[in-house]
Backbone as a chain_set.jsonl record, in Angstrom:
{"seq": "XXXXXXXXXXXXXXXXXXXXXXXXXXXXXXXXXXXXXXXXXXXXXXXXXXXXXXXXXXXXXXXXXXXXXXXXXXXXXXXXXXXXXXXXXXXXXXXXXXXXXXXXXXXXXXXXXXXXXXXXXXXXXXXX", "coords": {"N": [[-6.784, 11.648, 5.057], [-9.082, 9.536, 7.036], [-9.0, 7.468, 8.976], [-9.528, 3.337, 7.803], [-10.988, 0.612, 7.236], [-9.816, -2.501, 5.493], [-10.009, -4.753, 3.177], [-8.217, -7.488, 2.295], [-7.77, -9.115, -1.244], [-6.316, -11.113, -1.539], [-4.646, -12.509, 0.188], [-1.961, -11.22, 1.994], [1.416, -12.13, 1.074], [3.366, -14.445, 3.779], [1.444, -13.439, 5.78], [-0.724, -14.984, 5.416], [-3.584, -16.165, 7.451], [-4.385, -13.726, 6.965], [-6.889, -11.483, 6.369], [-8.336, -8.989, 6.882], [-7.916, -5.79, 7.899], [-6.888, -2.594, 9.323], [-6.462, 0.486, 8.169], [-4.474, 2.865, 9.42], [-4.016, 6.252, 10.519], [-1.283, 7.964, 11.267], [-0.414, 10.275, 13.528], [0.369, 13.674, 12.775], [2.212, 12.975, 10.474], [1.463, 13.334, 7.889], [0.317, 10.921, 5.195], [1.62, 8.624, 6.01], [0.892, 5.441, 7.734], [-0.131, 2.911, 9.413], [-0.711, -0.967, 9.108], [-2.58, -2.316, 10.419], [-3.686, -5.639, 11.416], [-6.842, -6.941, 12.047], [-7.814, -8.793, 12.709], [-5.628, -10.209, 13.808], [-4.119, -8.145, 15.788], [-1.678, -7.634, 16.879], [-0.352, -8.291, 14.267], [1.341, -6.094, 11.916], [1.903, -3.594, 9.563], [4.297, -0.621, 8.401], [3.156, 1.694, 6.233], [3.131, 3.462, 3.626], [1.35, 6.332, 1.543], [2.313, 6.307, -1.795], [1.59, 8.538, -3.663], [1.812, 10.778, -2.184], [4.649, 10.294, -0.748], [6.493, 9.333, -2.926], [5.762, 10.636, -4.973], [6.647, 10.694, -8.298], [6.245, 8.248, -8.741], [4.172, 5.659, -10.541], [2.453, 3.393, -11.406], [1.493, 0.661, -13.424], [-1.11, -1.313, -13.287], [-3.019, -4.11, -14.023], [-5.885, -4.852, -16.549], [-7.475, -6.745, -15.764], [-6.468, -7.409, -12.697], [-7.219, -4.203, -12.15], [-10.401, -4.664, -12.436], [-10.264, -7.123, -10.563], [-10.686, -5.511, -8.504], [-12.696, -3.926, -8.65], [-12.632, -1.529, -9.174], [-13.034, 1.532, -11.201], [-11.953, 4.109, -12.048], [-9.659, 5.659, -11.914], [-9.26, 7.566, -10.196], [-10.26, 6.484, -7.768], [-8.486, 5.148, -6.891], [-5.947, 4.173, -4.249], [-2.728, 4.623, -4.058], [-0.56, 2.627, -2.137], [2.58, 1.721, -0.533], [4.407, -1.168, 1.101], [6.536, 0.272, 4.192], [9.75, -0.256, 5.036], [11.814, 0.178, 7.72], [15.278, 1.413, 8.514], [18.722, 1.23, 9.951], [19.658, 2.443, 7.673], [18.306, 4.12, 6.941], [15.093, 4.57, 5.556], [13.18, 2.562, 3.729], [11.086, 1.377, 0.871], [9.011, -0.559, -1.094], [8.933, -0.669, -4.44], [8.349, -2.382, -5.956], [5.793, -3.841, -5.706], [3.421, -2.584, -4.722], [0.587, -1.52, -2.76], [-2.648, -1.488, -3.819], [-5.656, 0.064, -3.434], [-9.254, 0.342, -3.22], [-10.597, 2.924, -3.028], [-13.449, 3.326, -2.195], [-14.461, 0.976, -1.418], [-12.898, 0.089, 0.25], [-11.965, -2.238, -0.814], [-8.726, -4.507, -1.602], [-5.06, -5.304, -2.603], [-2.235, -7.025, -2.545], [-0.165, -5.848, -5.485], [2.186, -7.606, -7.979], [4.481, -6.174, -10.005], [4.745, -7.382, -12.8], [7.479, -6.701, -15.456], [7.379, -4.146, -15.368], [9.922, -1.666, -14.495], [10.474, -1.078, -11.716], [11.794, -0.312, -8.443], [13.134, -3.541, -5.503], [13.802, -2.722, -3.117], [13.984, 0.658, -2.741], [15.66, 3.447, -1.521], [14.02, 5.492, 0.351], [13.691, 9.327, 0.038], [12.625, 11.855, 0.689], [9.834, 13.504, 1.575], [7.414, 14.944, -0.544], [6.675, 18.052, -0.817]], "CA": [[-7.691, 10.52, 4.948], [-9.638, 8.862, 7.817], [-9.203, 5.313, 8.791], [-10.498, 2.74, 7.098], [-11.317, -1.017, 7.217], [-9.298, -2.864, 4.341], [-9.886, -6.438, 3.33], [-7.25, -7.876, 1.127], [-9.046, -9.756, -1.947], [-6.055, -12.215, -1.503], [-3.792, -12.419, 1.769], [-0.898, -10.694, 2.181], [2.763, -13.126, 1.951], [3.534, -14.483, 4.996], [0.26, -12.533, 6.743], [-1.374, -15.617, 5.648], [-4.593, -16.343, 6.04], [-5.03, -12.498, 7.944], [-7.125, -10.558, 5.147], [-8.78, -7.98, 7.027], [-6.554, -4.648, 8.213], [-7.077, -1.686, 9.731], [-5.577, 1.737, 7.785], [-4.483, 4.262, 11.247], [-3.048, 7.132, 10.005], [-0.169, 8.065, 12.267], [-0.708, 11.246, 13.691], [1.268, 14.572, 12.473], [2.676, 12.401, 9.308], [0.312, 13.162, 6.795], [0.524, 9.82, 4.416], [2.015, 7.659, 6.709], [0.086, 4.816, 8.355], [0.247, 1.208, 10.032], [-1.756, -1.802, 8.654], [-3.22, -3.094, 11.559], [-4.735, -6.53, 11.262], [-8.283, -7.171, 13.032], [-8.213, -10.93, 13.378], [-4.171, -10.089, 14.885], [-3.808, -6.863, 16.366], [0.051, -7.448, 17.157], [0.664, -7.995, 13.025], [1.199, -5.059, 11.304], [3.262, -3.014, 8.382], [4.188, 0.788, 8.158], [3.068, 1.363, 4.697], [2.967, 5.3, 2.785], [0.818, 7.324, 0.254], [3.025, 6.71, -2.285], [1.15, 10.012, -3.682], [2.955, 12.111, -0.953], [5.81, 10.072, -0.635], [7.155, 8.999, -3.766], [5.243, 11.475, -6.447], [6.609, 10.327, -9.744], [5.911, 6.991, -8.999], [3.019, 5.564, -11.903], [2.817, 1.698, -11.438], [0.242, 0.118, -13.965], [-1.923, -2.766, -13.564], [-3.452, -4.631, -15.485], [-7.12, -4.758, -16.224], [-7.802, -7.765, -14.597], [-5.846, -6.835, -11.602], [-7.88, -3.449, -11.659], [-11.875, -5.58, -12.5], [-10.866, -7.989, -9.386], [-10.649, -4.709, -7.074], [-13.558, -2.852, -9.172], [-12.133, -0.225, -10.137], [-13.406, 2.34, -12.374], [-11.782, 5.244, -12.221], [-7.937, 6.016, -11.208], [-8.979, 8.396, -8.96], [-10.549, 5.678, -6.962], [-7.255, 3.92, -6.346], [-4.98, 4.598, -3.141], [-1.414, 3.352, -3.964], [0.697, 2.254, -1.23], [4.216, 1.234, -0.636], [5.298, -1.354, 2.458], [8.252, 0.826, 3.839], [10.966, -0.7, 5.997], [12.453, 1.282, 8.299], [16.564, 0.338, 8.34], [19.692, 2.131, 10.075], [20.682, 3.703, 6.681], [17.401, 5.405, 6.529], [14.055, 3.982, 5.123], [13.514, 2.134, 2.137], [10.131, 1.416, 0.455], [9.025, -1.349, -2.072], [8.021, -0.553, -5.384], [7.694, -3.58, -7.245], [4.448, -4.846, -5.13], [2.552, -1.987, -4.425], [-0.781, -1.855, -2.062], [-3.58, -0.956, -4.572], [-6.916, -0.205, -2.811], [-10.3, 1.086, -4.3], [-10.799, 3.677, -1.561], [-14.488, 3.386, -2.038], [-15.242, -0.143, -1.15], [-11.82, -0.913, 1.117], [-11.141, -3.782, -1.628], [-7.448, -3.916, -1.804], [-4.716, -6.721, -3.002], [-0.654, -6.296, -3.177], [0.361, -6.481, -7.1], [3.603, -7.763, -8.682], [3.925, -5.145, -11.037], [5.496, -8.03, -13.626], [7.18, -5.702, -16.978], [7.562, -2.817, -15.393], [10.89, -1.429, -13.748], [10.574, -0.76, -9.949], [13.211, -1.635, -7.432], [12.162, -3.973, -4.556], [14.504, -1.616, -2.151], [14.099, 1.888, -3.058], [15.585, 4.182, -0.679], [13.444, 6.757, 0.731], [14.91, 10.58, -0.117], [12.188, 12.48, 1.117], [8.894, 13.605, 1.173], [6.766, 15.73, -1.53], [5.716, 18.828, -0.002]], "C": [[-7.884, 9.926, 6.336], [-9.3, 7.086, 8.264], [-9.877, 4.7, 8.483], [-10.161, 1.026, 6.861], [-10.818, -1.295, 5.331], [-9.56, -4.226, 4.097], [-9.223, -6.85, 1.815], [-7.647, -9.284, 0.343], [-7.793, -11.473, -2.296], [-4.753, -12.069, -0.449], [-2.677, -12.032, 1.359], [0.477, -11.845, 2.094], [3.368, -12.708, 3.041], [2.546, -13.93, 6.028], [-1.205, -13.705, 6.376], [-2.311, -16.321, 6.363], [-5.283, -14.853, 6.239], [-5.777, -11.534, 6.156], [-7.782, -9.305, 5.321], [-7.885, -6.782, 8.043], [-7.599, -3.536, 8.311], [-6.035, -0.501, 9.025], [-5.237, 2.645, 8.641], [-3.491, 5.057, 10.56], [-2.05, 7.623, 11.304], [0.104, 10.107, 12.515], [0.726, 12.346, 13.611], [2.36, 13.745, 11.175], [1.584, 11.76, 8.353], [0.939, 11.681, 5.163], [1.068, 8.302, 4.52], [1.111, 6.225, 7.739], [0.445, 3.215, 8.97], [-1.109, 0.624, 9.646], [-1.613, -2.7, 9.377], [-3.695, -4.437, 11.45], [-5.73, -6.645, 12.335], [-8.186, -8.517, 13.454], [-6.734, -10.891, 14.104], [-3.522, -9.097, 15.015], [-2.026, -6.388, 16.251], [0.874, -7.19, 15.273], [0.415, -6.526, 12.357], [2.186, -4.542, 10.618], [3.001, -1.54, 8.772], [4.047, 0.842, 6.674], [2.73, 2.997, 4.774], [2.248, 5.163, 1.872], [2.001, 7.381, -0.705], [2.69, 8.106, -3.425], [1.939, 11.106, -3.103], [4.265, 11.546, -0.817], [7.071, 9.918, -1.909], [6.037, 9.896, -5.307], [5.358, 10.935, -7.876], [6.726, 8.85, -9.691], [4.444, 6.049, -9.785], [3.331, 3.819, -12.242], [1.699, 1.277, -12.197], [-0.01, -1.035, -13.664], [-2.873, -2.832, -14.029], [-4.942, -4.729, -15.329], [-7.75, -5.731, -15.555], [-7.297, -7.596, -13.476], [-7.2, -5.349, -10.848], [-9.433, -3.662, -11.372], [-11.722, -6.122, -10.961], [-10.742, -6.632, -8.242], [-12.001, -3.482, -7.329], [-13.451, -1.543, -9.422], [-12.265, 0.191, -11.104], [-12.716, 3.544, -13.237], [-10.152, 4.967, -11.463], [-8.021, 6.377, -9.889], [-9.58, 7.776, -7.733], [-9.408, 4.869, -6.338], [-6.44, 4.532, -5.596], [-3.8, 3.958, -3.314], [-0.653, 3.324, -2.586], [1.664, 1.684, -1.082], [4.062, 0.959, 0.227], [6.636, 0.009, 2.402], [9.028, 0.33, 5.285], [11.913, -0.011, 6.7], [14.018, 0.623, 8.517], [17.6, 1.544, 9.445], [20.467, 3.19, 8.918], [19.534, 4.785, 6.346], [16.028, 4.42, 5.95], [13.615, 3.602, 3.704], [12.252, 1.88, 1.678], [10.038, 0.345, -1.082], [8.026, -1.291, -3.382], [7.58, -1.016, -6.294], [6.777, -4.471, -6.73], [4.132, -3.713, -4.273], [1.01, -2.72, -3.873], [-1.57, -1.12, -2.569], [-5.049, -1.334, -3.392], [-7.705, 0.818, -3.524], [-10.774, 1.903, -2.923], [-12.476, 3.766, -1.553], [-15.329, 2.268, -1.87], [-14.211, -1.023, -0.121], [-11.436, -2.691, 0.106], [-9.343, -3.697, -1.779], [-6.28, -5.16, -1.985], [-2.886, -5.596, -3.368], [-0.603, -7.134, -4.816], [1.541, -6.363, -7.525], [3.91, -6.95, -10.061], [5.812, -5.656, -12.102], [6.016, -6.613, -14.807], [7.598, -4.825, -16.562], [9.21, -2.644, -14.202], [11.332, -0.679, -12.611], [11.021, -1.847, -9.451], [12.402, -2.138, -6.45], [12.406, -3.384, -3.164], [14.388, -0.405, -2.649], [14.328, 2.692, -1.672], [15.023, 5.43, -0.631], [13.817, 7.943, 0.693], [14.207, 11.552, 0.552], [10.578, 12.651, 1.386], [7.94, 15.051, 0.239], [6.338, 17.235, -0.702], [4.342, 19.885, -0.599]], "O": [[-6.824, 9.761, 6.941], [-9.441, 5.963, 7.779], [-11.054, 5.025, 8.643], [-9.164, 0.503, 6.363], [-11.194, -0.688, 4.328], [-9.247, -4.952, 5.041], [-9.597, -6.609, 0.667], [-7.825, -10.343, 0.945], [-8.104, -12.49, -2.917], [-3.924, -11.201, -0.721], [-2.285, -12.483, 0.283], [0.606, -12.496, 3.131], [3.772, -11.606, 3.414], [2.91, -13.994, 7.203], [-2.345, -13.52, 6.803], [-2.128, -17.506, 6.085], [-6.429, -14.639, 5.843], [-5.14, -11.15, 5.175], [-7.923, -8.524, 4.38], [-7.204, -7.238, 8.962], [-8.686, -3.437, 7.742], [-4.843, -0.567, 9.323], [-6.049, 3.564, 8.537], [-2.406, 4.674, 10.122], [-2.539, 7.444, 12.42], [0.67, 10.904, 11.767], [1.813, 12.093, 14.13], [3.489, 14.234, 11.168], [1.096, 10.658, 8.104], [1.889, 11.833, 4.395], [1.057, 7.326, 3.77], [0.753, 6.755, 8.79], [1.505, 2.641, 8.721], [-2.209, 1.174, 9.712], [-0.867, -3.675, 9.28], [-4.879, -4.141, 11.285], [-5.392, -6.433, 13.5], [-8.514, -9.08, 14.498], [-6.665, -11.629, 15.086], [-2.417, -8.967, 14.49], [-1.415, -5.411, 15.816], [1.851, -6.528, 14.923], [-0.687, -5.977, 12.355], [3.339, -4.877, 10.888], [1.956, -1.141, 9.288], [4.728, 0.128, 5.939], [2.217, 3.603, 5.715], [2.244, 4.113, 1.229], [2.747, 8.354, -0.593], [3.668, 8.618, -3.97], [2.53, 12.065, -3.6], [5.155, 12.394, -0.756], [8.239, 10.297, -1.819], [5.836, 9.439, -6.432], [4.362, 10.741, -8.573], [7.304, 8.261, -10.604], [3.579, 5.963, -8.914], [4.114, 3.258, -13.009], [0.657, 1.533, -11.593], [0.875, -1.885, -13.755], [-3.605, -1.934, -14.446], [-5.401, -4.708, -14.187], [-8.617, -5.444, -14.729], [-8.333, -7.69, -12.817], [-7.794, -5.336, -9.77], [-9.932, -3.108, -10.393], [-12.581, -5.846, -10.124], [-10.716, -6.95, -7.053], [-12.275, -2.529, -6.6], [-14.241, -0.699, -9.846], [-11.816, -0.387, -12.093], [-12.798, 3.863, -14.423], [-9.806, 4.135, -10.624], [-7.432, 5.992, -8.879], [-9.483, 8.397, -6.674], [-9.516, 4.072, -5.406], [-6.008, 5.576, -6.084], [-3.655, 2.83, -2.842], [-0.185, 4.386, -2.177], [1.618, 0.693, -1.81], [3.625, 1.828, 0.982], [7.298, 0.504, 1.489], [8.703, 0.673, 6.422], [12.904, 0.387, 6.088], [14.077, -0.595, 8.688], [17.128, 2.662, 9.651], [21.28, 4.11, 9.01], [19.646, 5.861, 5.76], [16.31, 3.228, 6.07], [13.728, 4.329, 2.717], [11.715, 2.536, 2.571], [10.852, 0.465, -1.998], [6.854, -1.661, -3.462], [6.819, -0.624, -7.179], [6.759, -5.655, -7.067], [4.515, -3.769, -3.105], [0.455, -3.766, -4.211], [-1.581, 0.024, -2.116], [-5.373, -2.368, -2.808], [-7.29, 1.777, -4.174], [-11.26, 1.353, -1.935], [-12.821, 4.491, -0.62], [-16.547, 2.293, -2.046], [-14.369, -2.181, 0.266], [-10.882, -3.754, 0.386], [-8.857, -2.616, -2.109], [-6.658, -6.176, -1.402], [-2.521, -4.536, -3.876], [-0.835, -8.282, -5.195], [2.098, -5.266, -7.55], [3.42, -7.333, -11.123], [6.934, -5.164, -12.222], [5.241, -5.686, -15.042], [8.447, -4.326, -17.301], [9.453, -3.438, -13.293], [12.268, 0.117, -12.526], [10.985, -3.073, -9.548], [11.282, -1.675, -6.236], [11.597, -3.443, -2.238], [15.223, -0.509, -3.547], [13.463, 2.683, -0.797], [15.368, 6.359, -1.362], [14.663, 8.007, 1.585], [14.948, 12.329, 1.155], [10.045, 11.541, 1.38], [8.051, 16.175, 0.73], [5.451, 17.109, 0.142], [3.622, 20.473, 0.207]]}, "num_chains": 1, "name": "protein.A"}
């Protein structure tokens, strides 16, 4: 995937009031990327494809959740995981996934209330 202009349909915590981001894929780590902000260059997250990274990961939200990002179709939706890089190895958060509609850059983190994802998950590998 290409880079791509993101604007978050309600600010990021703590990245308050920054809502527009840059996706840069990080070259030779297919799924990997940094979320750049445009209005503050310096902030930014490493965030993954949890697609490639975490495979059997299947986070639902809710239809209102999916309406405010217009979403039609599944296959329109890019999930992403913040992931935190640590000394024991890299960990990744899967109870507030980064849902984006890859065909309009709409995109919003969701508390994915109900369902049972850790907010540390350590990283084991990647999908190949």
């Amino acid at each position: 995937m290409s880079d791509m202009e993101l604007t978050f349909i309600t600010p990021l915590p703590g990245l308050a009031p920054l809502t527009t981001f840059k996706l840069i894929g990080i070259s030779g780590a297919d799924g990997l990327y940094t979320l750049q902000s445009v209005e503050a260059p310096s902030r930014r997250l490493y965030v993954l494809d949890a697609g490639v990274y975490v495979p059997d990961y299947e986070p639902r939200i809710s239809t209102g959740e999916a309406a405010a990002l217009e979403l039609t179709e599944s296959d329109d939706a890019l999930v992403l995981v913040v992931a935190t890089p640590g000394g024991d190895g890299t960990s990744v958060n899967l109870m507030a996934p980064i849902i984006v509609n890859r065909l309009t850059g709409a995109c919003s983190q969701v508390i994915l209330e109900g369902q049972d994802w850790p907010l540390h998950a350590q990283l084991t590998g990647r999908s190949a």
